[in-house]
C-alpha positions in Angstrom: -33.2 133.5 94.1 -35.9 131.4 94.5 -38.3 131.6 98.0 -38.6 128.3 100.0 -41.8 128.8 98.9 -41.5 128.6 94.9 -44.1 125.6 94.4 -42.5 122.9 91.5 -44.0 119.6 91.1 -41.8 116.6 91.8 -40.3 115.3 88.4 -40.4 112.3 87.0 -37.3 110.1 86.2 -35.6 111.9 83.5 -37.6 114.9 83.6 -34.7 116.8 84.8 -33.4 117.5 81.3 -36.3 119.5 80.5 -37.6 121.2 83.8 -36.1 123.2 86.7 -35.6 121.9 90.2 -36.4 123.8 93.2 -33.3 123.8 95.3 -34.9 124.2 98.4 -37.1 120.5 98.0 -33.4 119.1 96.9 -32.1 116.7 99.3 -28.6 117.7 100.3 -26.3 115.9 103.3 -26.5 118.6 105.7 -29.9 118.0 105.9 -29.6 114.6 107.6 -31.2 114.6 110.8 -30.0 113.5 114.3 -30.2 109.5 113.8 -28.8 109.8 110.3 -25.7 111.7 111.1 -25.9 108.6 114.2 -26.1 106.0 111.6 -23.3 107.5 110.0 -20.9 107.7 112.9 -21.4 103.9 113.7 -20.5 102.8 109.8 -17.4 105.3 110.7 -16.5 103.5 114.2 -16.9 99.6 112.8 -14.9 100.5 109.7 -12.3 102.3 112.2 -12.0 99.5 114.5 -13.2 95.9 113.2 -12.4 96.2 109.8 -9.1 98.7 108.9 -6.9 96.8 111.7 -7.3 93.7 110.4 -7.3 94.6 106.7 -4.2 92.4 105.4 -6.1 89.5 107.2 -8.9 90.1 105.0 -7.0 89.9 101.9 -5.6 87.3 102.8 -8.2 85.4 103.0 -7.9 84.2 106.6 -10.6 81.6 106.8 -13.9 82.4 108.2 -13.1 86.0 109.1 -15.2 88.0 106.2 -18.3 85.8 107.5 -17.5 86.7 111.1 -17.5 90.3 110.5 -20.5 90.0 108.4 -22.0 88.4 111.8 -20.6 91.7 113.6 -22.0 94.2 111.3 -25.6 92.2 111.9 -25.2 92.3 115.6 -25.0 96.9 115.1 -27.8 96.3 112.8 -25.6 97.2 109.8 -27.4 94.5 107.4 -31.0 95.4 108.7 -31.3 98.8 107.6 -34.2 98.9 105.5 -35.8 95.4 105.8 -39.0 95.6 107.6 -39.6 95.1 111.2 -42.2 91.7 110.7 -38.7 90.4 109.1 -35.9 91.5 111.2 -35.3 94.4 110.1 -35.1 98.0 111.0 -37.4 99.4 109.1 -35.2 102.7 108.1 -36.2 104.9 104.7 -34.1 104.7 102.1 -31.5 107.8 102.7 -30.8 106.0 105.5 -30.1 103.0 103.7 -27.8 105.1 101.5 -26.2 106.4 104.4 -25.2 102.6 105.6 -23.6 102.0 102.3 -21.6 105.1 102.1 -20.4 104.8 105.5 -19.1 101.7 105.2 -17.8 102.0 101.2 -14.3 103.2 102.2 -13.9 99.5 103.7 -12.5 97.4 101.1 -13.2 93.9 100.2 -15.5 93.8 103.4 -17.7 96.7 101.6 -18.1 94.7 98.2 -19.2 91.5 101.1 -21.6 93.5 102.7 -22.8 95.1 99.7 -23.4 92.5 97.9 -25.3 90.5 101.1 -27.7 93.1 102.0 -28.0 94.3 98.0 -28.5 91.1 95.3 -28.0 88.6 98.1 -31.1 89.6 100.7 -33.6 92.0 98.2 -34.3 90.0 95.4 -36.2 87.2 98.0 -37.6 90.5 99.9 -39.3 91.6 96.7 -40.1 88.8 94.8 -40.1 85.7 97.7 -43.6 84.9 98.6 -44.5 85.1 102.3 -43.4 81.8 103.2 -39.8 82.4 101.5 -39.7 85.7 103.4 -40.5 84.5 106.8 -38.0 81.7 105.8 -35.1 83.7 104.7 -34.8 87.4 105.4 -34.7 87.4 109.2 -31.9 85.2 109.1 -29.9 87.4 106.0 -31.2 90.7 108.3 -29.2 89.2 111.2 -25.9 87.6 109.6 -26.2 84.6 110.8 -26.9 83.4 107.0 -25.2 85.2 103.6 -26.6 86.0 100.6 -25.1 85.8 97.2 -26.4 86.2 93.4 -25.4 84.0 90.3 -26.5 85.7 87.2 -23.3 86.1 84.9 -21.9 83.2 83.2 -18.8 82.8 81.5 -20.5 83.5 78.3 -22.9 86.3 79.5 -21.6 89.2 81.1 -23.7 92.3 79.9 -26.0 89.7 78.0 -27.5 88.7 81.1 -30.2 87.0 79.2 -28.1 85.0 76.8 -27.3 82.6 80.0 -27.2 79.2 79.2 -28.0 77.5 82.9 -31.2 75.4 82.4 -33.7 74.0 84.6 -36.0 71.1 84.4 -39.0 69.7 86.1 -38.1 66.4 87.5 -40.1 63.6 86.8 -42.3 63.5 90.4 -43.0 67.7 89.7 -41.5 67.8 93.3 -37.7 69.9 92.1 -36.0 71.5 89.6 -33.3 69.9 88.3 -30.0 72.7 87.8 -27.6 72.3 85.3 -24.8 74.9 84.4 -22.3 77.0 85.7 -21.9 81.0 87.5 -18.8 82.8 87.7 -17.7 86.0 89.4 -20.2 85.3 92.3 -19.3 87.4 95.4 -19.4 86.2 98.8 -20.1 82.5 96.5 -17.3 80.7 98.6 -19.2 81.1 102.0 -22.7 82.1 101.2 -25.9 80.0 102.9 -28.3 81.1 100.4 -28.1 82.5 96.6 -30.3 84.1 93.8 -29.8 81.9 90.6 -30.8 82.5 87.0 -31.7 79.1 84.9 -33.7 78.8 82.2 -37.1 76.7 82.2 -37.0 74.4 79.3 -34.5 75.6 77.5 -36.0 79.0 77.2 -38.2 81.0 80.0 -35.4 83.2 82.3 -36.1 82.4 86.1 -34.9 83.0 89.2 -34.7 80.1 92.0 -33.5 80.3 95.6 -30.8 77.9 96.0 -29.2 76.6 99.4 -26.0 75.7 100.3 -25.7 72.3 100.6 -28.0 70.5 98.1 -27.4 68.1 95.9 -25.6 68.5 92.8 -24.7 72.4 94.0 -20.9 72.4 94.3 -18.6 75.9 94.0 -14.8 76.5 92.4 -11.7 77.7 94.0 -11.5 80.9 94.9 -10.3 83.2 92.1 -7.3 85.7 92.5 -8.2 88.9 91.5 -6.2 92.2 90.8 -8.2 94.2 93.4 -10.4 93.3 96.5 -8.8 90.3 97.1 -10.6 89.7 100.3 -13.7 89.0 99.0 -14.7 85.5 98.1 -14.9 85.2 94.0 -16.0 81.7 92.9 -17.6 79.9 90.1 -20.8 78.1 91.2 -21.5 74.4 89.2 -25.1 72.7 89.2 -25.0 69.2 87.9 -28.7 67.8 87.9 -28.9 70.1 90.9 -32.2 69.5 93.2 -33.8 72.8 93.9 -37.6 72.1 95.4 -40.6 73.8 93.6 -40.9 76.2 96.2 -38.0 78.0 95.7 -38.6 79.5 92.4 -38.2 83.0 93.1 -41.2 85.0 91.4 -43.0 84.0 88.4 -42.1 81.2 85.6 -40.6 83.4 82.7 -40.0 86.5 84.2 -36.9 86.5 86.0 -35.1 89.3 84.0 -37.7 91.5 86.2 -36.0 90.4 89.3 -32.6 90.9 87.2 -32.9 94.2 86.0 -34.8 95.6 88.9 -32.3 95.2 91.7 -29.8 96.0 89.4 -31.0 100.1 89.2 -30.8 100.0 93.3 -27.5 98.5 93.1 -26.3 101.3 90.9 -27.3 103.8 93.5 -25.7 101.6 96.3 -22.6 101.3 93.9 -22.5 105.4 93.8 -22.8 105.5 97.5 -20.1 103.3 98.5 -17.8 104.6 95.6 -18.0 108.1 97.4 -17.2 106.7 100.8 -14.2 105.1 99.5 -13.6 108.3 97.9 -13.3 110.4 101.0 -11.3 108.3 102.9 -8.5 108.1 100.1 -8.6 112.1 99.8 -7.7 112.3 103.6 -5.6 109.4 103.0 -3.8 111.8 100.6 -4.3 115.0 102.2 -2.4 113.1 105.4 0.0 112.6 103.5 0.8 115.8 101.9 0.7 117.4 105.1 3.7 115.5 106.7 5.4 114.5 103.6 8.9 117.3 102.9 10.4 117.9 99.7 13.0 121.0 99.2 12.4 121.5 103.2 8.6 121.7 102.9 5.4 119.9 103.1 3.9 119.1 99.7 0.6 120.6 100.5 2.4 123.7 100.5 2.6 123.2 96.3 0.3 124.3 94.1 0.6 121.4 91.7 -0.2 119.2 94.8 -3.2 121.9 96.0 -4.7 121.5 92.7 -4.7 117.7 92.6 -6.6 117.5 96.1 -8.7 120.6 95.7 -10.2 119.0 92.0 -10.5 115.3 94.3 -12.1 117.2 96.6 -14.6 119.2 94.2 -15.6 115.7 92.1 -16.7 113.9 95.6 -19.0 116.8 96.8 -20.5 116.9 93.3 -20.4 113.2 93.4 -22.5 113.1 96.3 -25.0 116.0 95.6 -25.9 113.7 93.0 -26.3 110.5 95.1 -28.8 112.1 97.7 -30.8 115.0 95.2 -31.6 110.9 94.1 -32.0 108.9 96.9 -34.9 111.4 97.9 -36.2 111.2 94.6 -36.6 107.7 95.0 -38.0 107.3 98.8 -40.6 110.1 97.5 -41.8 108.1 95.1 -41.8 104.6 97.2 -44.2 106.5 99.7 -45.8 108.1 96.9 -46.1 104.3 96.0 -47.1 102.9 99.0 -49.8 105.7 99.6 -51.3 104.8 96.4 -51.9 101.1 97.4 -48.9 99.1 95.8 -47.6 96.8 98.1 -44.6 96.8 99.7 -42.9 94.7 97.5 -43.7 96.9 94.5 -43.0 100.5 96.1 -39.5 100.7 96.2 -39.3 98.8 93.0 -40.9 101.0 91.0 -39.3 104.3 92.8 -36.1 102.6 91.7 -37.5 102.1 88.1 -38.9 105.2 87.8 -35.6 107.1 88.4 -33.1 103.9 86.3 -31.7 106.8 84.3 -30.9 108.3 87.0 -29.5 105.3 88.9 -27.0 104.8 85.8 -25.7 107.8 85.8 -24.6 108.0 89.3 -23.2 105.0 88.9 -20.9 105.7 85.8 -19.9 109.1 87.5 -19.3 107.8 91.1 -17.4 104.6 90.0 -15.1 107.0 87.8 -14.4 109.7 90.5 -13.3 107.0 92.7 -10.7 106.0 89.9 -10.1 109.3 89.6 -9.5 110.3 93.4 -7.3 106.7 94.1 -5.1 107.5 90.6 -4.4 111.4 92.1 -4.4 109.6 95.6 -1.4 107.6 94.3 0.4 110.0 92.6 0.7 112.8 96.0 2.4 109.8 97.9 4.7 109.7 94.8 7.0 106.3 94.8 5.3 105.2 98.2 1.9 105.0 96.8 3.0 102.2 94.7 4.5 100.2 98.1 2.2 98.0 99.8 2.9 99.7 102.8 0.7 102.4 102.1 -3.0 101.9 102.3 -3.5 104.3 99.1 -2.2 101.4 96.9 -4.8 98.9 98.1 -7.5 101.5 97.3 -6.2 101.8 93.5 -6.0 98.2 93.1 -9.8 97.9 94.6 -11.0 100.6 92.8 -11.3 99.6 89.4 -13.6 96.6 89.8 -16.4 99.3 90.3 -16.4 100.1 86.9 -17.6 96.8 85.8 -19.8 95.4 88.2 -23.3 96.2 88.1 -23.7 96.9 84.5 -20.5 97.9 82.9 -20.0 101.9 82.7 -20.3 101.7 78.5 -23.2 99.6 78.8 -25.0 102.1 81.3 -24.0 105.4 79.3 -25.6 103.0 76.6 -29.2 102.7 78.8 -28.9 106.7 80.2 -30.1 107.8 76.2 -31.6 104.5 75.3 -34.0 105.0 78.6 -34.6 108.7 78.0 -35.5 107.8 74.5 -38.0 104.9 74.9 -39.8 107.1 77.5 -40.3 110.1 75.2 -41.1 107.5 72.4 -44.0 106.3 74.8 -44.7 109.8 75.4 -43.3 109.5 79.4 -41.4 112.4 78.6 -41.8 115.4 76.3 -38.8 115.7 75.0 -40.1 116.8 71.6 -41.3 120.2 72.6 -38.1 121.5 74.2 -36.0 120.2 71.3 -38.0 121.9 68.9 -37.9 125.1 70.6 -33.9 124.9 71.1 -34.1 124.2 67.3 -35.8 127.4 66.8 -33.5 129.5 69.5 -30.7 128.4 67.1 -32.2 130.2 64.1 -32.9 133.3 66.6 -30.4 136.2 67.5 -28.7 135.1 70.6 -29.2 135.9 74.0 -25.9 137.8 75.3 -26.7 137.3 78.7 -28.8 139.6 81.1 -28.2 142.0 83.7 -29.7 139.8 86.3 -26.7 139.9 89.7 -29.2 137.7 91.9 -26.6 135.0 93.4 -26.5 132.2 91.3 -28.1 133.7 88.1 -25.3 133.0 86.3 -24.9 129.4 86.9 -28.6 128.8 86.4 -28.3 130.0 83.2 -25.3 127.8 82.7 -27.1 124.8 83.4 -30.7 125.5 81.1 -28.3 126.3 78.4 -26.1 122.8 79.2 -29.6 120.9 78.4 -30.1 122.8 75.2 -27.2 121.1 74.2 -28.1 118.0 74.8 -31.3 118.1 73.7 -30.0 119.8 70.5 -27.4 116.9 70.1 -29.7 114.3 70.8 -32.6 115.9 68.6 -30.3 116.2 65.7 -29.0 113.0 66.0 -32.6 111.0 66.1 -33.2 112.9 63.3 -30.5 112.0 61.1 -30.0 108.6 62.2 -33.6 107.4 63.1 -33.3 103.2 63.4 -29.8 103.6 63.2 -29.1 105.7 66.0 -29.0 102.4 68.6 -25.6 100.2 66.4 -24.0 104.5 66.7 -22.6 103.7 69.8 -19.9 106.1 70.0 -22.6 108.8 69.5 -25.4 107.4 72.1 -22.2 107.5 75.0 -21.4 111.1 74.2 -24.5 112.3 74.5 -24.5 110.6 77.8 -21.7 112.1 78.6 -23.2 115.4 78.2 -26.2 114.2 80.2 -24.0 112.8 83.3 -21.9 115.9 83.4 -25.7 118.1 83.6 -27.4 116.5 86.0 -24.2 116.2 88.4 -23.6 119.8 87.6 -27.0 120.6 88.3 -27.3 118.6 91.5 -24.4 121.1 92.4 -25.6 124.2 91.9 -28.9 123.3 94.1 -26.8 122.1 96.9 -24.6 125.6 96.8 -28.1 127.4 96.0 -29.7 125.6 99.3 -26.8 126.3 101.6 -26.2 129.6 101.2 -29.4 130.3 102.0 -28.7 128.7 105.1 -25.4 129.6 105.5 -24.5 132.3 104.0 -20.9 133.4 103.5 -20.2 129.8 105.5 -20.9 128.2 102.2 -18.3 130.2 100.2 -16.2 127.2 99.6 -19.3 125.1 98.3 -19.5 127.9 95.9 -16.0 127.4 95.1 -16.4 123.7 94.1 -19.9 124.7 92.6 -17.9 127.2 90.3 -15.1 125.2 89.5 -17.0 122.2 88.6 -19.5 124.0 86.4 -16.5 126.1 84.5 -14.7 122.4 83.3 -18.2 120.8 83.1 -18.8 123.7 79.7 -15.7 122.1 77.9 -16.2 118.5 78.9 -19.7 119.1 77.3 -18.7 121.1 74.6 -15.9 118.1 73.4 -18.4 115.6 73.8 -21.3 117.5 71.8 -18.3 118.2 68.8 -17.9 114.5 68.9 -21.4 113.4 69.0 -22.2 116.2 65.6 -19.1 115.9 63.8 -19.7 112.0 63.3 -23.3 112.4 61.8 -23.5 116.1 60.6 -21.7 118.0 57.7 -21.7 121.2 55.8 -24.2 124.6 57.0 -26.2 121.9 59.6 -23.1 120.8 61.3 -21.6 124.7 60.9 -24.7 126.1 62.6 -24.9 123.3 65.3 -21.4 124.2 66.3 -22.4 127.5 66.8 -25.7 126.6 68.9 -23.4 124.3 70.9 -20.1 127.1 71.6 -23.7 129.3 72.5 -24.7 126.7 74.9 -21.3 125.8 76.6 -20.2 129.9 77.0 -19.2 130.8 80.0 -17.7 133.7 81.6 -13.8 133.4 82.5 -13.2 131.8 86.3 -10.3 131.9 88.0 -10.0 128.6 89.5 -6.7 128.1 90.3 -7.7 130.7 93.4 -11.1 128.5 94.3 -9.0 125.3 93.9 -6.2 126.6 96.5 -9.2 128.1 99.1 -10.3 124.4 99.2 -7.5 122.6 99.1 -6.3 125.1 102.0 -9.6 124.0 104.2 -8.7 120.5 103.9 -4.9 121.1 104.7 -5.7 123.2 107.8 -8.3 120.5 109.1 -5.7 117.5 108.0 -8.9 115.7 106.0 -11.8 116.3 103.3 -13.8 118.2 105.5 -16.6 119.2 103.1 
């Protein structure tokens, strides 16, 4: 095992596929300090007392109550976070800010409000606003007493942001914008005081404008009714000759699919966090459950079949959120990095975020599918009663599967994962070419059958290097084969993702086990249970997905030895798992929670 010593530099976004991290600079969740675990606790105690009582209110759409608990949450300080002090805010790094949105993700349609708000409703005008918009603005989002909201998609551009179709005009005195077109899907449209819209200038250059409540020709839909998170206000916005003054075009003429994209890879990460809150709360929803609910006079939990389900929950969420915070410290690094360097606040966290988009996408593609995956299990321990209203668990399916749409739909991100990677090896960000070649050569070499090293964790380290010589000889071979081509072989770009998503959460694992035992010792045995576990599926998800990816653009000897190189890359030893699965499960039944 490595010392706390071993020196690595920090890596770049998307360098993880080709270099080792050091697990003891990985940030993990036990190493929150004092005021984190704080801020954590009070997320806990609002959601546990203003929101869950009254949470058939909220989706009912009780008039004025989802803007009055906004108001709450900005009295704790909840939508401050990480706005700066000269602007109401709090001034808190950004784990902390991650923090906020996992606490208070298991809340339902009150956690897609406030996420929204203090997300694409408050930062675009943070980072792109000039000073006056800032002073004017922020301080009143940072409190509550105004809401923000965001109007990009259109009813003919979803994942084409940039096909919208909204123009804007100079009026004839130079003195407005005139706004003509239409937004749908807005959150928090129906009561917001203050929004981010997308028109294009002229017919042609994509900009973003601040638009307030209340002017002319700015008028909003009903309120749609929606499958899941029903208490969270869905409208279409309409702009007919709207009147939006000069001054509040948001950042420059032309470039408003900066803004766009920008706080979109933030979002993602937000997305993850409050996926995995939601997450824990339906897995002790479930375990609850198990533990009180008889069958053949005895509790459920006692079942294997019902151990397994909430032991693999269980194992998915704490991989789930190694992932979110080995990034979220990636990302404040760099911001101070940033900020040390001279870039304006503005810029800093901007270009942290941008830096680590590949990152951001994955998270968001695996967090918004465990929470699926933990609400669908969730459902099926509380058998026939998870499909009554009367149980929460059924509100938390319904809500769930929104997440895999918003902010950049799952496909589409698995699509920017490779096509990121990619571009930033093509502009030589990222030397990919090296390692591939050399995987290329260890395929024509005798293989490695292992070593004799029994250092703890030897094993799974070799797991994962050999995981990203699979990718990289999957995605080697198939920029090789299909060149141009490679970007309209979709099918083959989300596989390799696939692969990619699976590594880097596996990965994020095994440092979080590797740091913990260190500190813990035989205390973390049941980390490295769920370590284990995870890494011994992850080798055949990979392995499928890599047969996939080759058998659709390889044949004959090339494909035969690539199959080879990938069973070599995916080999690991047999696990019994069914034993790790029934030592977790049995932590969480004793302690009547998820307790990891």
């Amino acid at each position: 095992m490595e010392s706390a010593t071993t020196q690595y530099a920090a890596l770049k976004g998307g360098e993880w596929l080709i270099k080792e991290t050091n697990p003891f600079e990985a940030f993990i969740p036990e190493d929150f300090d004092e005021e984190q675990k704080m801020v954590m606790d009070m997320c806990n105690q609002f959601l546990q007392t203003e929101v869950m009582p009254i949470v058939d209110r909220i989706d009912k759409m009780e008039p004025g109550l989802m803007p009055s608990l906004m108001e709450k949450a900005g009295e704790q300080g909840l939508l401050a976070t990480s706005l700066p002090e000269e602007y109401g805010g709090l001034g808190k790094d950004f784990i902390t800010a991650t923090i906020v949105n996992e606490g208070l993700g298991a809340g339902h349609s009150f956690s897609v409000a406030i996420a929204a708000h203090t997300g694409i409703g408050t930062l675009p005008i943070l980072y792109f606003g000039t000073e006056e918009q800032k002073q004017k603005y922020i301080p009143k989002l940072a409190s509550g007493e105004w809401k923000g909201a965001y109007g990009l998609t259109e009813p003919n551009s979803g994942s084409d942001a940039l096909s919208a179709k909204t123009t804007a005009k100079l009026s004839d005195d130079g003195k407005h914008y005139l706004l003509n077109g239409q937004k749908c899907w807005i959150t928090n449209g129906g009561f917001a005081d203050v929004y981010t819209v997308f028109a294009k200038i002229d017919g042609d250059k994509f900009t973003g404008f601040i638009v307030e409540r209340g002017i002319e020709g700015f008028t909003q839909g009903a309120e749609e009714h929606k499958m899941g998170i029903k208490g969270s206000s869905t409208v279409q916005l309409y702009f007919q000759d709207c009147k939006v003054p000069v001054e509040n075009v948001l950042g420059e003429i032309g470039k408003g699919h900066i803004i766009a994209f920008n706080i979109l890879n933030i979002g993602r990460l937000k997305l993850d966090a409050a996926a995995i809150g939601g997450s824990k709360m339906a897995l002790t929803t479930a375990v609850q459950y198990a533990v009180t609910r008889e069958q053949f006079k005895m509790p459920i939990a006692k079942f294997g079949a019902i151990k397994h389900k909430l032991a693999e929950m269980a194992i998915r969420i704490w991989v789930a959120e190694s992932g979110l915070y080995r990034s979220a410290k990636l990302i404040k690094d760099k911001e101070h990095e940033l900020l040390a360097s001279g870039e304006p606040f503005s810029k800093a966290l901007l270009g942290a975020a941008e830096e680590y988009a590949i990152e951001c996408a994955m998270l968001k593609v695996f967090g918004s599918e465990v929470l699926d995956f933990v609400v669908d299990e969730g459902v099926q321990v509380h058998g026939g009663n998870g499909f009554s209203d009367e149980y929460n668990i059924s509100r938390a399916y319904r809500d769930s599967r929104i997440n895999r749409i918003y902010e950049g739909t799952n496909e589409i991100n698995r699509l920017l994962t490779v096509d990121m990677v990619l571009k930033r090896a093509m502009k030589g960000k990222l030397d990919l070419m090296g390692p591939a070649m050399n995987v290329q050569k260890e395929l024509m070499s005798i293989p490695d059958f292992g070593s004799d090293d029994d250092a703890p964790f030897a094993k799974e380290k070799k797991y994962i290097i050999n995981f990203k010589k699979a990718i990289l000889m999957v995605a080697g071979a198939a920029v090789q084969k299909l060149m141009m081509q490679l970007e309209k072989e979709q099918e083959v770009l989300m596989h390799i993702a696939d692969m990619a998503i699976e590594t880097y959460h596996a990965e994020s694992a095994l440092l979080r086990a590797i740091k913990l035992t260190e500190s813990l010792g035989a205390g973390a045995a049941l980390q490295t249970d769920m370590t284990r576990t995870y890494i011994y599926d992850a080798a055949d998800r990979i392995n499928k997905a890599g047969k996939d990816a080759l058998n659709s653009f390889a044949d004959g000897d090339e494909l035969r030895m690539m199959h080879i190189g990938l069973k070599r890359f995916t080999k690991v030893d047999p696990f019994n798992s069914k034993e790790a699965r029934r030592r977790i499960a049995g932590k969480m039944i004793e302690q009547n929670k998820y307790s990891f």
